[in-house]
C-alpha positions in Angstrom: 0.1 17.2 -4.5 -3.0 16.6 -6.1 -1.8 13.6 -8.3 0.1 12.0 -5.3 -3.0 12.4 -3.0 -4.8 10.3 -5.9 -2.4 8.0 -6.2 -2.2 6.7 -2.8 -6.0 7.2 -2.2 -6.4 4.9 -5.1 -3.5 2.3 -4.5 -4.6 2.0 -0.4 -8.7 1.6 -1.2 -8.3 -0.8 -4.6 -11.1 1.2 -6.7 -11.8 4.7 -7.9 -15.3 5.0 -5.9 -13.5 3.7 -2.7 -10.8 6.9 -3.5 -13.6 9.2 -4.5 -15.2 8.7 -0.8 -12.1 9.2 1.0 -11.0 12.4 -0.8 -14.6 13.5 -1.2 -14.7 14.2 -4.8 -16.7 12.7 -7.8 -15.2 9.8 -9.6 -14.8 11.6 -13.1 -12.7 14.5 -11.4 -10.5 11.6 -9.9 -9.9 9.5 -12.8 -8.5 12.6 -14.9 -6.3 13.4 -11.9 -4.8 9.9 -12.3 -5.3 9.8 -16.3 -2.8 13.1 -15.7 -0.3 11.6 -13.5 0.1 8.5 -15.8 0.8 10.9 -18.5 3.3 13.4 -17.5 4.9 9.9 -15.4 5.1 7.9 -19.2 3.6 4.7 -17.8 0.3 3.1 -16.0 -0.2 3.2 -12.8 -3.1 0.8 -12.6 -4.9 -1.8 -14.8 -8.6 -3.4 -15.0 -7.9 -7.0 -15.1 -11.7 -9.0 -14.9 -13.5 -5.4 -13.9 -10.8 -4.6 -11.1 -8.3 -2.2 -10.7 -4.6 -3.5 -10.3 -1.9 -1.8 -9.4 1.0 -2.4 -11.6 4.4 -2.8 -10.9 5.8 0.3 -11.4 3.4 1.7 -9.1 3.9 -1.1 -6.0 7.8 0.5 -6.5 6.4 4.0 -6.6 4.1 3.9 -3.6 6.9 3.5 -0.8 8.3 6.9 -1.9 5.0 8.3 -2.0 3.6 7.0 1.1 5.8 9.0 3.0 5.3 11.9 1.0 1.8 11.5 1.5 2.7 11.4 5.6 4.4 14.6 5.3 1.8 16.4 3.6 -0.2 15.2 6.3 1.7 16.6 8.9 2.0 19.5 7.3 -2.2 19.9 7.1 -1.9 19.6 10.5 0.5 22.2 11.6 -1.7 24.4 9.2 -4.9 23.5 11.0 -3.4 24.1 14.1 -2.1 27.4 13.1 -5.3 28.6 11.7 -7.3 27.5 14.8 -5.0 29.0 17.0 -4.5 25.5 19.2 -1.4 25.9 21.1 0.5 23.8 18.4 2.0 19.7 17.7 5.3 18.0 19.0 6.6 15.4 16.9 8.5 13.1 19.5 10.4 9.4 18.9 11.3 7.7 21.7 12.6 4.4 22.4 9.8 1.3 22.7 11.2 1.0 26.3 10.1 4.4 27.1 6.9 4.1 25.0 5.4 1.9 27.1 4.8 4.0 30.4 6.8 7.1 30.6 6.4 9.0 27.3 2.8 8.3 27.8 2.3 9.7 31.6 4.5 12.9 30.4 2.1 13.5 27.0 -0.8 13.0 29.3 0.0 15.7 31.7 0.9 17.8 29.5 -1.7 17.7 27.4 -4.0 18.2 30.8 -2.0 21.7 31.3 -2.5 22.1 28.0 -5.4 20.9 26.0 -4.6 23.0 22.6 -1.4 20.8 22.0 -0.9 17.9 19.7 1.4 15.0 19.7 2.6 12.8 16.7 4.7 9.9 18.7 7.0 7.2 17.1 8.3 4.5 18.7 11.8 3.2 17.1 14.9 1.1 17.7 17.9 3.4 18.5 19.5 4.3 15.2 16.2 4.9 13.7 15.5 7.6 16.6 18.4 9.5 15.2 17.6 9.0 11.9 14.1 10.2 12.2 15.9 13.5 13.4 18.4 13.7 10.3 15.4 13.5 8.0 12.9 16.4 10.5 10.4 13.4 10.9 10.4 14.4 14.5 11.5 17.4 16.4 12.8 15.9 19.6 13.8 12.3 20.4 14.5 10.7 24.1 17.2 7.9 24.0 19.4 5.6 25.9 23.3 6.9 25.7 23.8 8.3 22.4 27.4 9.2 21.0 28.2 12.6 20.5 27.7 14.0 17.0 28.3 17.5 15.4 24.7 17.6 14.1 23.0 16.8 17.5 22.4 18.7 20.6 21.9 16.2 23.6 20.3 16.9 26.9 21.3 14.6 29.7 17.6 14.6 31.6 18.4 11.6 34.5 20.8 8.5 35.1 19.5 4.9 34.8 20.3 1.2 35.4 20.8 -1.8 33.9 18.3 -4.5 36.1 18.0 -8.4 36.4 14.4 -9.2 36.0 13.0 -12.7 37.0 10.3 -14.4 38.6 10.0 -14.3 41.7 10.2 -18.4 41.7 13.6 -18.4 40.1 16.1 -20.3 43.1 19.0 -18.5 44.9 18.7 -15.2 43.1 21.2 -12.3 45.1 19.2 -9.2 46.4 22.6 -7.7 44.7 23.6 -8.8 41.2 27.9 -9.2 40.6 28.2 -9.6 37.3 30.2 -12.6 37.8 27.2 -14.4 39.1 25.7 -14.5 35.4 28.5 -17.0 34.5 27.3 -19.8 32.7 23.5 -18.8 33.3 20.8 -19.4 30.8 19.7 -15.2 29.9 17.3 -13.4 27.2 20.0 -11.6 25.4 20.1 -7.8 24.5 22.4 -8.4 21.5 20.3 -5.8 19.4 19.7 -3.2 22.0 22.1 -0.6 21.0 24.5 1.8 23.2 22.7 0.0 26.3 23.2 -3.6 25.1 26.8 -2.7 24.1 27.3 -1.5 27.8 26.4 -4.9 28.8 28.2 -6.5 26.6 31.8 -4.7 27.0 31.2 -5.1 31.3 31.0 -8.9 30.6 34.0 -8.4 28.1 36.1 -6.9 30.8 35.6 -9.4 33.2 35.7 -12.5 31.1 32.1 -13.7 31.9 30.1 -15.9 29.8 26.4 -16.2 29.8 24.4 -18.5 27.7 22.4 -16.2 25.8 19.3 -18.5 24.7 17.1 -16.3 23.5 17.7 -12.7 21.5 15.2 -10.1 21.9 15.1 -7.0 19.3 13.3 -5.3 22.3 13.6 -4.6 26.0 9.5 -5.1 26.0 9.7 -8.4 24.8 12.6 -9.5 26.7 10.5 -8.8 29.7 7.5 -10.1 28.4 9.5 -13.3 28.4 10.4 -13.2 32.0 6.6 -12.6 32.9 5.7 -16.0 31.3 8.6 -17.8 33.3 10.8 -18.0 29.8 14.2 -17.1 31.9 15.9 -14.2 33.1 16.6 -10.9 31.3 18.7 -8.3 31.9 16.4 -4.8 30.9 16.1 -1.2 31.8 14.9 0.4 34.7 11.7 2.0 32.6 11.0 -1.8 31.2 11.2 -3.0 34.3 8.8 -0.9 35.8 6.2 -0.6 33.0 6.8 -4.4 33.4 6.8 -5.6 36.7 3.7 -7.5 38.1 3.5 -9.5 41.5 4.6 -12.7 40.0 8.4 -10.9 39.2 11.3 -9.1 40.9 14.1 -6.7 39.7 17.8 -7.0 41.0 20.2 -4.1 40.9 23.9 -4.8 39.6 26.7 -4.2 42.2 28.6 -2.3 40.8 25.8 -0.8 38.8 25.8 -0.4 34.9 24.5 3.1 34.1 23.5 5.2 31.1 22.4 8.5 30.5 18.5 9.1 29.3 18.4 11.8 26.7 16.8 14.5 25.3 18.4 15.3 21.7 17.6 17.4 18.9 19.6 18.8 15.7 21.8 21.5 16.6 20.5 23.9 14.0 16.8 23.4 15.3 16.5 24.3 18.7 13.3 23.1 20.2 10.2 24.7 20.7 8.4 26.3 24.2 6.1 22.9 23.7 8.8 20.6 23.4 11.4 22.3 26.2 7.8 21.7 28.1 7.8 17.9 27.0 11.3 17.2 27.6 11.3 18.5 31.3 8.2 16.3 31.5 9.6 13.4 30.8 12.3 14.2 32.8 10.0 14.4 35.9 8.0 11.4 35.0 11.1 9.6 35.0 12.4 10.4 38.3 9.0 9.9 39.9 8.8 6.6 39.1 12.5 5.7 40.0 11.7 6.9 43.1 8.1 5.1 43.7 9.6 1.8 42.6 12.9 2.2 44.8 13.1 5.2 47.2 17.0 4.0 47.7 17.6 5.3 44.1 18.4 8.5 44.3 21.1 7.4 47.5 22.9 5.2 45.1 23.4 7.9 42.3 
């Protein structure tokens, strides 16, 4: 632990004195750490080329592993921290960047109000990394869009959403209802990276032989709506997006009939979550509903 706590103290600051500060100990103790490492790894991590220190390549390859070793151990600190101090304890959380942008946020907040011993470490991924982040116990509970059912996952269904047209509120002869048809042969931002929810789209335009012109793909809801907002085209997002998104310059249109998915709470099967994050997940479940409701009270009627 030692020896990797060196190494990336070392590879991240460019000097031994820069490393020393950071890990508050004298230089000399620090360059035998390293001198020791080197040894028992058989080759140099670093070199002095004109009174610098370079890393080598060997240790450019070795740094990815051990800057998420490194992360761990610093999670780990701070579990131990918390323990020791008696704070109520940390969540680690991933949610989509669609639900990073308002909701996670408002449900964190409030609960860290009821709560003001409680940590949060929050990542904000594409789908498959959300679930991935749970394979590897990066994070304890993840909130997704439609995930398929796996022997390894337990998946709590918190609310319904929608699938939403978002455009300016310029845009000419746009339906207060959205048929699918009517996106045939329209210029859209597309959502061909947006997993379970993009494939949703996708198969409803499948089934009834529509066409759109998809002129621009976005990795993101966020930045397909961010596109709408500077009068780029229209976008069909999520309900969250939309909302987090909206300003008085746009509008959102509901699809008739409506293309809905499931928002989620999962977590591995063989970790059940914690009293903190049973509290987080029925936060965000609350936060969510709230702001369906503020943005459309007919929501709840249509579900």
């Amino acid at each position: 632990m030692r020896q990797i706590e060196a190494f990336h103290a070392i590879y991240v600051s460019g000097s031994i004195s820069g490393a020393a500060r950071v890990l508050n100990v004298s230089q000399p103790s620090l360059t035998k750490v390293l001198q020791h490492a080197e040894q028992q790894l058989g080759f140099a991590l670093f070199r002095r080329v004109k009174g610098r220190l370079v890393a080598t390549d060997e240790a450019h390859v070795l740094f990815r592993e051990v800057s998420d070793v490194h992360e761990r151990l610093s999670s780990l600190r701070k579990t131990a921290r918390n323990l020791r101090s008696g704070s109520a304890g940390n969540v680690r959380v991933s949610v989509l960047p669609a639900l990073g942008l308002d909701l996670a946020p408002a449900a964190i907040a409030k609960l860290r109000k009821a709560h003001p011993g409680v940590t949060f470490d929050v990542m904000t991924q594409h789908h498959d990394e959300v679930l991935r982040s749970l394979y590897e116990r990066r994070c304890e509970v993840a909130i997704a869009y439609a995930p398929a059912p796996h022997p390894r996952l337990k998946i709590i269904e918190l609310c319904p959403a929608e699938l939403v047209l978002m455009h300016r509120r310029d845009a000419p002869k746009v339906p207060a209802r959205i048929e699918l048809s009517w996106l045939k042969g329209k210029d859209i931002i597309g959502l061909s990276t947006s997993g379970p929810v993009g494939d949703l789209f996708a198969a409803a335009l499948g089934k009834l032989q529509v066409i759109a012109n998809e002129v621009i793909s976005a990795q993101t809801f966020y930045l397909a709506a961010a596109m709408v907002r500077h009068d780029a085209g229209i976008a069909i997002v999520d309900e969250p997006t939309a909302y987090a998104m909206s300003n008085a310059q746009t509008d959102i249109k509901f699809f008739d009939p409506p293309m809905r998915f499931n928002v989620c709470a999962i977590h591995l099967e063989d970790r059940p979550l914690s009293q903190l994050a049973r509290a987080f997940v029925q936060g965000m479940r609350e936060q969510i509903v709230q702001t369906q409701a503020a943005h459309n009270p007919a929501h709840n009627r249509r579900l």
